[in-house]
C-alpha positions as CSV (number, residue, x, y, z in Angstrom):
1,X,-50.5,-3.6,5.7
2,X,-53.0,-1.5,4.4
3,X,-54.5,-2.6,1.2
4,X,-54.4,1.9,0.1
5,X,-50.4,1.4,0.8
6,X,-50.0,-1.8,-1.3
7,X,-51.8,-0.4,-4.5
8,X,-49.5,2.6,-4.3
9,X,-46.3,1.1,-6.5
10,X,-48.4,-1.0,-7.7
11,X,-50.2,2.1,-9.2
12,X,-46.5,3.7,-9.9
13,X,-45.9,0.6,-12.0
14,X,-49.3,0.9,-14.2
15,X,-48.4,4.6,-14.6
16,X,-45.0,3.9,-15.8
17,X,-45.8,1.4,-18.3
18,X,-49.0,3.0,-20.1
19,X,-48.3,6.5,-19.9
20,X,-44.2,6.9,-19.7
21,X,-43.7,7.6,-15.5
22,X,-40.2,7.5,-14.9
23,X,-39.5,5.7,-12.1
24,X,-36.7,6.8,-9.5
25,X,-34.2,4.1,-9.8
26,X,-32.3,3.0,-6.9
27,X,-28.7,3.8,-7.0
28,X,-26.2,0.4,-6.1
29,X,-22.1,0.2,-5.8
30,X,-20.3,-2.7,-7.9
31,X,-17.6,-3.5,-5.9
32,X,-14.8,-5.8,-7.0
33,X,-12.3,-7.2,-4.5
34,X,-10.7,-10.5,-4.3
35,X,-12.2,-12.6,-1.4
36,X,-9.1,-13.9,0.0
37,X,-5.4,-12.8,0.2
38,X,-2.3,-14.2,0.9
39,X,-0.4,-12.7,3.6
40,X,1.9,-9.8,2.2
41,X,0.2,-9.3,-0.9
42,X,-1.0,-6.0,-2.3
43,X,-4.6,-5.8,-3.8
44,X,-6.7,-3.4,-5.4
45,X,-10.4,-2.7,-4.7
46,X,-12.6,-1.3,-7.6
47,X,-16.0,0.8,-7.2
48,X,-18.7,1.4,-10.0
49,X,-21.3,3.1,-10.3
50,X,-24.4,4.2,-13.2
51,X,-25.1,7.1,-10.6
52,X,-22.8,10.0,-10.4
53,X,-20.4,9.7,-6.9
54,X,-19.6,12.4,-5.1
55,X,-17.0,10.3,-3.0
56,X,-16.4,7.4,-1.6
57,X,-14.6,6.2,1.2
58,X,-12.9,3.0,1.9
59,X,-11.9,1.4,5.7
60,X,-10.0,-1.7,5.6
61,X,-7.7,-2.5,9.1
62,X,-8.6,0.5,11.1
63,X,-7.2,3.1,8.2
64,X,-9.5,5.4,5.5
65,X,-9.0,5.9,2.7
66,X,-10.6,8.7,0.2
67,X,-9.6,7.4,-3.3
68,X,-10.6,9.8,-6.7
69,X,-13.5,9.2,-8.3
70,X,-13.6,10.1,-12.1
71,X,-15.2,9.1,-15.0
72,X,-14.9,6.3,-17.7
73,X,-17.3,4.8,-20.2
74,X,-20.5,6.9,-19.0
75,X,-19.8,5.3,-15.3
76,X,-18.8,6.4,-12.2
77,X,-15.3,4.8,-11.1
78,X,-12.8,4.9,-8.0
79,X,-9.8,2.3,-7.5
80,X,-7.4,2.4,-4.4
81,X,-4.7,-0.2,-3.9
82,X,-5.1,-2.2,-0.1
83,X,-2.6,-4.7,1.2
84,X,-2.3,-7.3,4.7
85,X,1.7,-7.0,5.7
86,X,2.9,-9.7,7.4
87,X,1.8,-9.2,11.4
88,X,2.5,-12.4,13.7
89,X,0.6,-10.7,16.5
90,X,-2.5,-9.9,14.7
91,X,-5.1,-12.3,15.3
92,X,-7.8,-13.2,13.2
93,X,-8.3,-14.0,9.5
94,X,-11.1,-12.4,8.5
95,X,-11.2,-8.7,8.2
96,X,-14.1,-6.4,7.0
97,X,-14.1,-3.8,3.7
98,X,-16.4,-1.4,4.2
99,X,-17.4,0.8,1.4
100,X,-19.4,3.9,1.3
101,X,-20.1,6.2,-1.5
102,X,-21.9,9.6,-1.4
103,X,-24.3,10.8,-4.6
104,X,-26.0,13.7,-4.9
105,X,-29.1,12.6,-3.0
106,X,-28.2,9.6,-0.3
107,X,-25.2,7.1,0.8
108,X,-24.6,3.6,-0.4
109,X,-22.6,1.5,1.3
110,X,-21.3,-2.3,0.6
111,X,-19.3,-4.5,3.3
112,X,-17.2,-7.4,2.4
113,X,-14.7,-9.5,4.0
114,X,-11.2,-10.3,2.8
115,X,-9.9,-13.6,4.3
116,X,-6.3,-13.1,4.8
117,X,-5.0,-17.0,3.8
118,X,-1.0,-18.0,5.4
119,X,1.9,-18.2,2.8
120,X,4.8,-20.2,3.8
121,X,8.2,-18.0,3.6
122,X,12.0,-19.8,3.6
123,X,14.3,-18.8,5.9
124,X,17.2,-17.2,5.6
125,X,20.1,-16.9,7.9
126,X,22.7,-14.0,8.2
127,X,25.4,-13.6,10.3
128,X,25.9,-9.8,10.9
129,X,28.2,-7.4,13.4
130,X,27.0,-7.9,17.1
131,X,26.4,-4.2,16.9
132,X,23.9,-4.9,15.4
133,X,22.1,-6.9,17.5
134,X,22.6,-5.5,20.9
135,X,21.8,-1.9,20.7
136,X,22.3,-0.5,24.3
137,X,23.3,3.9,25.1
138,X,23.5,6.2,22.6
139,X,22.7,3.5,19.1
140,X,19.3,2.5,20.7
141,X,18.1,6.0,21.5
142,X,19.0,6.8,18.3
143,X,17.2,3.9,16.6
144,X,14.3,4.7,18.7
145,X,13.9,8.5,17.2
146,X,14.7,7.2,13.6
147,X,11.6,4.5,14.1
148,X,9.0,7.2,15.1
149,X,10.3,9.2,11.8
150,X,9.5,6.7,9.8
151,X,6.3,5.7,11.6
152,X,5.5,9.7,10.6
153,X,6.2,8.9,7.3
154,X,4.6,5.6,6.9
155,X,1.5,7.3,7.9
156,X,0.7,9.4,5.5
157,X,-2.1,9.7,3.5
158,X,-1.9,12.5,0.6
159,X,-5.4,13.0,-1.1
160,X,-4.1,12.9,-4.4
161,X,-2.7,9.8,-6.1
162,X,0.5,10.5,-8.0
163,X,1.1,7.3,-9.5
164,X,-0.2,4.4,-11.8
165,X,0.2,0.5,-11.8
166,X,2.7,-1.3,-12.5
167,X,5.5,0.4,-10.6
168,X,8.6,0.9,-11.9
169,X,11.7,-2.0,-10.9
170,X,14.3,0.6,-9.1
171,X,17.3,-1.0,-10.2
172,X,17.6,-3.9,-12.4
173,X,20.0,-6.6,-10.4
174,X,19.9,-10.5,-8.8
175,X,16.9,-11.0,-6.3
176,X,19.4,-11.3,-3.3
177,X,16.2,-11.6,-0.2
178,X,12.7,-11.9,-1.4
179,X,10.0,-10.3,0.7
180,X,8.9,-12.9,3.5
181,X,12.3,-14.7,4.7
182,X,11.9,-15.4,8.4
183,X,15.4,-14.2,8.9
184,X,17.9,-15.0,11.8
185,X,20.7,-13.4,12.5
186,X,23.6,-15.0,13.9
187,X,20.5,-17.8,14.7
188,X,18.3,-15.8,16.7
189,X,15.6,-14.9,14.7
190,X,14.1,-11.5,14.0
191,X,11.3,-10.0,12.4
192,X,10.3,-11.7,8.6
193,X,11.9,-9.5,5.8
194,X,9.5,-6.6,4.7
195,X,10.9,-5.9,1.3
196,X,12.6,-7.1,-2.2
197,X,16.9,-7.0,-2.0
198,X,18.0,-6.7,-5.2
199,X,21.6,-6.9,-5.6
200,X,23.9,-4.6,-7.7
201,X,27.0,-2.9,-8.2
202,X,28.2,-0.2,-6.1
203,X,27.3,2.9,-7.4
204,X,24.3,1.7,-9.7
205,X,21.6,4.6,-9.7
206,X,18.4,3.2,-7.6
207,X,15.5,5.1,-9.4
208,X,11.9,6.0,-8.0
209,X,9.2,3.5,-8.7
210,X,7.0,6.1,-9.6
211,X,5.9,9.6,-9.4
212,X,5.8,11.0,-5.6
213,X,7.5,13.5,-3.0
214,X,10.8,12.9,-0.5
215,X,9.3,12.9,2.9
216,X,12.4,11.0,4.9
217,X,15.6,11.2,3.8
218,X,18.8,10.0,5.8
219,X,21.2,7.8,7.7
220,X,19.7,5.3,9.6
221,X,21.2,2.6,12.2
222,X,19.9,-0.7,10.3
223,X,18.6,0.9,7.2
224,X,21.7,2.6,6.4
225,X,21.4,5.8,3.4
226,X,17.9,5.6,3.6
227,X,14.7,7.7,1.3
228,X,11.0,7.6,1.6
229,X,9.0,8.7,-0.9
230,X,5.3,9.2,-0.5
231,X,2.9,8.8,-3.7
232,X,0.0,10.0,-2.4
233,X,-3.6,7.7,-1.5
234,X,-0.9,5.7,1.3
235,X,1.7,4.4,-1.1
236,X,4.9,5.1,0.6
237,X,8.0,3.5,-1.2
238,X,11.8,3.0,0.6
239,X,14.7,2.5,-0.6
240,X,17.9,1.8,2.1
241,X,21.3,0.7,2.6
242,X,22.5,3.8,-0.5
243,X,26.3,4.9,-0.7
244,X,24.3,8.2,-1.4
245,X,21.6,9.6,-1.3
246,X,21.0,11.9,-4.4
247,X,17.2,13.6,-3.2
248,X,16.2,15.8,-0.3
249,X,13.4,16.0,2.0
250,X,10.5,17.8,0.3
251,X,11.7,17.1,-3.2
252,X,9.4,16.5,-5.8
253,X,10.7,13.4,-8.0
254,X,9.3,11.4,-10.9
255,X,9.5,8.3,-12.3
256,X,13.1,6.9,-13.0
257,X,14.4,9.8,-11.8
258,X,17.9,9.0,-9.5
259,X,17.4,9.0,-5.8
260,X,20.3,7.3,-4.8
261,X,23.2,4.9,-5.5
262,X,23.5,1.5,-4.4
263,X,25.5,0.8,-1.7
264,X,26.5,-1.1,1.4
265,X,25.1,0.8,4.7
266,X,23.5,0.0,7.7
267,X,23.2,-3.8,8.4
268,X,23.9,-5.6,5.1
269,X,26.3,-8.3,4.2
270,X,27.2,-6.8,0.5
271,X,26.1,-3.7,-1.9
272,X,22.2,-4.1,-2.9
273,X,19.2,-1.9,-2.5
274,X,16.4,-3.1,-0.3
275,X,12.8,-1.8,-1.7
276,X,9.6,-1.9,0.5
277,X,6.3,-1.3,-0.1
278,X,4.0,0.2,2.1
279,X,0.5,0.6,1.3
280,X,-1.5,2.4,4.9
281,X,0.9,0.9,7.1
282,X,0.9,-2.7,5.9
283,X,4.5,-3.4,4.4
284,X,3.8,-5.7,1.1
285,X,5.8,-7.6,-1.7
286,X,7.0,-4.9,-4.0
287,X,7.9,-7.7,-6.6
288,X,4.1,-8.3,-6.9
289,X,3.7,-4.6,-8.3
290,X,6.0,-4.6,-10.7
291,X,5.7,-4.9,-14.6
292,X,7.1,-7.8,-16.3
Protein backbone atom coordinates (compact mmCIF):
# COMPACT_ATOMS: atom_id res chain seq x y z
CA UNK A 1 0.00 0.00 0.00
CA UNK A 2 0.97 3.35 -0.58
CA UNK A 3 2.67 4.99 2.26
CA UNK A 4 0.08 8.73 1.15
CA UNK A 5 -2.99 6.00 1.80
CA UNK A 6 -1.74 4.74 5.16
CA UNK A 7 -1.05 8.25 6.81
CA UNK A 8 -4.69 9.17 5.77
CA UNK A 9 -6.61 7.72 9.17
CA UNK A 10 -3.77 7.87 10.61
CA UNK A 11 -4.06 11.71 10.01
CA UNK A 12 -8.04 11.40 10.75
CA UNK A 13 -6.95 10.09 14.19
CA UNK A 14 -4.39 13.05 15.05
CA UNK A 15 -7.11 15.42 13.85
CA UNK A 16 -9.69 13.95 16.00
CA UNK A 17 -7.79 13.90 19.16
CA UNK A 18 -6.03 17.49 19.15
CA UNK A 19 -8.56 19.52 17.47
CA UNK A 20 -12.20 17.77 18.18
CA UNK A 21 -12.77 15.84 14.38
CA UNK A 22 -15.63 13.70 14.78
CA UNK A 23 -15.06 10.64 13.40
CA UNK A 24 -17.99 8.70 11.39
CA UNK A 25 -18.64 5.72 13.52
CA UNK A 26 -19.49 2.53 12.06
CA UNK A 27 -23.00 1.48 12.60
CA UNK A 28 -23.23 -2.56 14.09
CA UNK A 29 -26.50 -4.82 14.95
CA UNK A 30 -26.59 -6.58 18.53
CA UNK A 31 -28.38 -9.58 17.84
CA UNK A 32 -29.52 -11.91 20.54
CA UNK A 33 -30.77 -15.38 19.70
CA UNK A 34 -30.34 -18.62 21.46
CA UNK A 35 -27.83 -20.86 19.62
CA UNK A 36 -29.67 -24.06 19.85
CA UNK A 37 -33.37 -25.11 20.01
CA UNK A 38 -35.14 -27.97 20.87
CA UNK A 39 -37.47 -29.28 18.36
CA UNK A 40 -40.96 -27.58 18.72
CA UNK A 41 -40.02 -24.79 20.70
CA UNK A 42 -40.82 -21.10 20.09
CA UNK A 43 -37.93 -18.50 20.33
CA UNK A 44 -37.57 -14.92 20.11
CA UNK A 45 -34.79 -13.02 18.17
CA UNK A 46 -33.84 -9.54 19.52
CA UNK A 47 -32.11 -6.62 17.31
CA UNK A 48 -30.30 -3.42 18.81
CA UNK A 49 -28.95 -0.85 17.57
CA UNK A 50 -27.12 2.95 18.76
CA UNK A 51 -27.90 3.96 15.04
CA UNK A 52 -31.45 4.79 14.08
CA UNK A 53 -33.11 1.57 11.88
CA UNK A 54 -35.20 2.19 9.23
CA UNK A 55 -36.14 -1.68 9.09
CA UNK A 56 -35.01 -4.70 9.35
CA UNK A 57 -35.75 -7.89 7.98
CA UNK A 58 -35.44 -11.33 9.42
CA UNK A 59 -35.21 -14.87 7.10
CA UNK A 60 -35.16 -17.92 9.13
CA UNK A 61 -36.52 -21.45 7.05
CA UNK A 62 -37.25 -19.94 3.82
CA UNK A 63 -39.92 -17.27 5.42
CA UNK A 64 -39.36 -13.17 6.00
CA UNK A 65 -40.18 -11.56 8.28
CA UNK A 66 -40.45 -7.50 8.67
CA UNK A 67 -40.82 -7.05 12.53
CA UNK A 68 -41.47 -3.09 14.07
CA UNK A 69 -38.69 -1.29 14.95
CA UNK A 70 -39.30 1.39 17.73
CA UNK A 71 -37.57 2.95 20.27
CA UNK A 72 -36.50 2.31 23.96
CA UNK A 73 -33.79 3.72 26.19
CA UNK A 74 -32.13 6.09 23.35
CA UNK A 75 -31.73 2.63 21.19
CA UNK A 76 -33.00 1.30 18.31
CA UNK A 77 -35.05 -2.08 18.92
CA UNK A 78 -37.02 -4.83 16.95
CA UNK A 79 -38.11 -8.30 18.41
CA UNK A 80 -40.00 -11.06 16.31
CA UNK A 81 -40.87 -14.46 17.82
CA UNK A 82 -39.34 -17.66 15.42
CA UNK A 83 -40.04 -21.30 16.05
CA UNK A 84 -38.70 -25.13 14.42
CA UNK A 85 -42.19 -27.31 14.38
CA UNK A 86 -41.66 -30.73 14.50
CA UNK A 87 -40.80 -31.90 10.61
CA UNK A 88 -39.53 -35.73 10.35
CA UNK A 89 -38.75 -35.12 6.72
CA UNK A 90 -36.70 -32.09 7.08
CA UNK A 91 -33.13 -32.83 7.02
CA UNK A 92 -30.43 -31.06 8.63
CA UNK A 93 -29.85 -29.48 12.03
CA UNK A 94 -28.35 -26.48 11.40
CA UNK A 95 -30.28 -23.63 9.91
CA UNK A 96 -29.09 -20.05 9.15
CA UNK A 97 -30.67 -16.50 10.72
CA UNK A 98 -29.98 -13.98 8.66
CA UNK A 99 -30.48 -10.51 9.69
CA UNK A 100 -30.46 -7.29 7.86
CA UNK A 101 -31.23 -3.81 8.98
CA UNK A 102 -31.50 -0.61 6.85
CA UNK A 103 -30.29 3.07 8.45
CA UNK A 104 -30.45 5.99 6.87
CA UNK A 105 -27.12 5.78 4.98
CA UNK A 106 -26.18 1.75 4.40
CA UNK A 107 -27.29 -1.96 5.31
CA UNK A 108 -25.95 -4.10 8.14
CA UNK A 109 -26.47 -7.38 8.19
CA UNK A 110 -25.57 -10.38 10.85
CA UNK A 111 -25.94 -14.30 10.11
CA UNK A 112 -26.13 -16.83 12.78
CA UNK A 113 -27.09 -20.39 12.96
CA UNK A 114 -29.67 -21.92 15.25
CA UNK A 115 -28.92 -25.71 15.88
CA UNK A 116 -32.25 -27.35 16.09
CA UNK A 117 -31.32 -30.15 19.05
CA UNK A 118 -34.01 -33.60 19.18
CA UNK A 119 -36.47 -33.75 22.13
CA UNK A 120 -37.87 -37.06 22.99
CA UNK A 121 -41.89 -37.04 22.99
CA UNK A 122 -44.09 -40.08 24.74
CA UNK A 123 -46.49 -41.80 22.90
CA UNK A 124 -49.75 -41.87 23.08
CA UNK A 125 -52.29 -44.22 21.74
CA UNK A 126 -56.01 -43.63 20.74
CA UNK A 127 -58.41 -45.69 19.44
CA UNK A 128 -60.87 -43.62 17.25
CA UNK A 129 -63.93 -44.36 14.64
CA UNK A 130 -62.51 -46.01 11.42
CA UNK A 131 -63.97 -43.08 9.70
CA UNK A 132 -61.50 -41.54 10.65
CA UNK A 133 -58.82 -43.21 9.33
CA UNK A 134 -59.79 -44.23 6.00
CA UNK A 135 -61.10 -41.17 4.26
CA UNK A 136 -62.10 -42.35 0.63
CA UNK A 137 -65.28 -40.21 -1.85
CA UNK A 138 -66.76 -37.40 -0.74
CA UNK A 139 -64.84 -37.03 3.36
CA UNK A 140 -61.33 -36.91 1.56
CA UNK A 141 -62.18 -34.34 -1.03
CA UNK A 142 -63.55 -32.50 1.49
CA UNK A 143 -60.51 -32.81 3.88
CA UNK A 144 -58.45 -31.95 1.00
CA UNK A 145 -60.20 -28.30 0.37
CA UNK A 146 -60.29 -27.68 4.31
CA UNK A 147 -56.27 -28.43 4.37
CA UNK A 148 -55.45 -25.75 1.61
CA UNK A 149 -57.84 -23.27 3.73
CA UNK A 150 -55.90 -23.56 6.50
CA UNK A 151 -52.56 -23.70 4.61
CA UNK A 152 -54.04 -19.97 3.43
CA UNK A 153 -54.45 -19.12 6.74
CA UNK A 154 -51.32 -20.53 8.23
CA UNK A 155 -49.56 -18.33 5.75
CA UNK A 156 -50.11 -15.20 6.64
CA UNK A 157 -47.99 -12.57 7.54
CA UNK A 158 -49.88 -9.19 8.77
CA UNK A 159 -47.21 -6.32 9.07
CA UNK A 160 -48.44 -5.24 12.26
CA UNK A 161 -48.11 -7.20 15.48
CA UNK A 162 -51.24 -7.25 17.62
CA UNK A 163 -50.11 -9.00 20.51
CA UNK A 164 -47.56 -9.15 23.48
CA UNK A 165 -45.83 -12.15 25.37
CA UNK A 166 -47.02 -14.18 27.47
CA UNK A 167 -50.12 -15.36 25.68
CA UNK A 168 -53.12 -15.84 27.41
CA UNK A 169 -54.16 -19.84 28.68
CA UNK A 170 -57.58 -20.19 26.57
CA UNK A 171 -59.35 -22.15 28.93
CA UNK A 172 -58.16 -23.17 32.28
CA UNK A 173 -58.65 -27.30 32.45
CA UNK A 174 -56.40 -30.85 32.88
CA UNK A 175 -53.41 -31.11 30.22
CA UNK A 176 -55.24 -34.01 28.45
CA UNK A 177 -52.25 -34.36 25.14
CA UNK A 178 -49.19 -32.34 25.47
CA UNK A 179 -47.62 -31.00 22.22
CA UNK A 180 -45.19 -33.70 20.83
CA UNK A 181 -47.11 -37.30 21.44
CA UNK A 182 -46.17 -39.58 18.61
CA UNK A 183 -49.70 -40.62 18.40
CA UNK A 184 -51.26 -43.89 17.01
CA UNK A 185 -54.45 -44.49 16.33
CA UNK A 186 -55.95 -47.69 16.55
CA UNK A 187 -51.80 -48.70 16.45
CA UNK A 188 -50.91 -47.23 13.33
CA UNK A 189 -49.27 -44.26 13.86
CA UNK A 190 -49.78 -40.79 12.53
CA UNK A 191 -48.27 -37.56 12.51
CA UNK A 192 -46.76 -36.26 16.24
CA UNK A 193 -49.46 -34.03 17.99
CA UNK A 194 -49.05 -30.25 16.99
CA UNK A 195 -50.77 -28.62 19.90
CA UNK A 196 -51.75 -28.46 23.84
CA UNK A 197 -55.41 -30.54 24.72
CA UNK A 198 -56.62 -29.11 27.53
CA UNK A 199 -59.57 -30.74 28.87
CA UNK A 200 -62.89 -29.21 30.10
CA UNK A 201 -66.41 -29.22 30.59
CA UNK A 202 -68.69 -29.02 27.75
CA UNK A 203 -69.67 -25.69 27.20
CA UNK A 204 -66.65 -23.92 28.96
CA UNK A 205 -65.97 -20.56 26.92
CA UNK A 206 -62.36 -21.14 25.12
CA UNK A 207 -61.04 -17.46 25.03
CA UNK A 208 -58.37 -15.86 22.44
CA UNK A 209 -54.83 -15.94 23.58
CA UNK A 210 -54.42 -12.59 22.57
CA UNK A 211 -55.36 -9.70 20.54
CA UNK A 212 -55.85 -10.65 16.59
CA UNK A 213 -58.48 -11.12 13.70
CA UNK A 214 -60.78 -14.39 12.65
CA UNK A 215 -59.40 -15.52 9.36
CA UNK A 216 -60.89 -19.37 9.26
CA UNK A 217 -63.76 -20.19 10.94
CA UNK A 218 -65.64 -23.61 10.56
CA UNK A 219 -66.46 -27.29 10.65
CA UNK A 220 -63.74 -29.30 9.74
CA UNK A 221 -63.41 -33.32 9.23
CA UNK A 222 -60.64 -33.99 12.01
CA UNK A 223 -60.59 -30.67 13.65
CA UNK A 224 -64.17 -30.46 14.26
CA UNK A 225 -65.77 -26.55 15.26
CA UNK A 226 -62.67 -25.08 14.25
CA UNK A 227 -61.22 -20.91 14.45
CA UNK A 228 -58.03 -19.36 13.38
CA UNK A 229 -57.09 -16.32 14.49
CA UNK A 230 -54.18 -14.35 12.93
CA UNK A 231 -52.12 -11.81 15.26
CA UNK A 232 -50.24 -10.27 12.87
CA UNK A 233 -45.88 -10.67 12.35
CA UNK A 234 -47.06 -14.79 11.59
CA UNK A 235 -48.65 -15.68 14.86
CA UNK A 236 -51.63 -17.68 13.90
CA UNK A 237 -53.48 -19.34 16.97
CA UNK A 238 -56.33 -22.45 16.59
CA UNK A 239 -58.56 -23.55 18.50
CA UNK A 240 -60.78 -26.99 17.34
CA UNK A 241 -63.00 -29.63 18.24
CA UNK A 242 -65.82 -26.40 19.71
CA UNK A 243 -69.60 -27.33 20.31
CA UNK A 244 -69.74 -23.64 18.93
CA UNK A 245 -68.23 -21.46 17.50
CA UNK A 246 -69.10 -17.88 18.91
CA UNK A 247 -66.73 -15.60 16.16
CA UNK A 248 -66.94 -15.01 12.42
CA UNK A 249 -64.55 -14.82 9.73
CA UNK A 250 -63.15 -11.25 9.52
CA UNK A 251 -63.98 -10.49 13.19
CA UNK A 252 -61.87 -8.45 15.06
CA UNK A 253 -61.38 -10.08 18.74
CA UNK A 254 -59.28 -9.21 21.78
CA UNK A 255 -57.81 -10.83 24.44
CA UNK A 256 -60.16 -13.12 26.58
CA UNK A 257 -62.73 -12.36 24.56
CA UNK A 258 -65.17 -15.89 23.82
CA UNK A 259 -64.54 -17.48 20.56
CA UNK A 260 -66.05 -20.59 21.24
CA UNK A 261 -67.26 -23.35 23.68
CA UNK A 262 -65.67 -26.44 24.37
CA UNK A 263 -66.80 -29.31 22.91
CA UNK A 264 -66.47 -32.78 21.38
CA UNK A 265 -66.14 -32.47 17.36
CA UNK A 266 -64.20 -33.83 14.83
CA UNK A 267 -61.86 -36.73 15.91
CA UNK A 268 -61.67 -36.68 19.74
CA UNK A 269 -62.27 -39.22 22.39
CA UNK A 270 -64.01 -36.59 25.04
CA UNK A 271 -64.91 -32.64 25.37
CA UNK A 272 -61.42 -30.58 25.38
CA UNK A 273 -60.07 -27.74 23.29
CA UNK A 274 -56.96 -28.43 21.33
CA UNK A 275 -54.73 -25.10 20.99
CA UNK A 276 -51.83 -24.80 18.40
CA UNK A 277 -49.40 -22.47 17.81
CA UNK A 278 -48.17 -21.49 14.66
CA UNK A 279 -45.45 -19.06 14.25
CA UNK A 280 -44.57 -18.76 9.89
CA UNK A 281 -45.63 -22.14 9.36
CA UNK A 282 -43.79 -24.08 12.01
CA UNK A 283 -46.54 -25.50 14.50
CA UNK A 284 -44.84 -25.03 18.20
CA UNK A 285 -45.73 -25.81 21.94
CA UNK A 286 -48.25 -23.29 22.93
CA UNK A 287 -47.62 -24.27 26.70
CA UNK A 288 -44.15 -22.73 26.34
CA UNK A 289 -45.79 -19.24 25.65
CA UNK A 290 -47.95 -19.04 28.28
CA UNK A 291 -47.63 -17.09 31.62
CA UNK A 292 -47.34 -18.91 34.79
Amino acid sequence: MPRSSMLFPRTLLLLALFFGVALPVQAALEVECPGSVGEGEPFVVRVHSDTPLESVTIRFLGKELRPVVSEGEGRAQAWALLGIGMHERRSGSEFPLVIEAQTPTESLVEKRTIRRTDKKYEEQWLDVADKFLNLKGYELKRHHLEQEAVKQALARISPSRAYTLPLTKPVDGRTSSTYGLRRFFNKIPKRPHSGWDIAATEGTPAVACADGLVTLAGDHFFAGNSVYIDHGQGLVSMYFHLSKIEVAEGQAVRRGETVGLIGATGRVTGPHLHWGISVLGELVDPNLLVGN
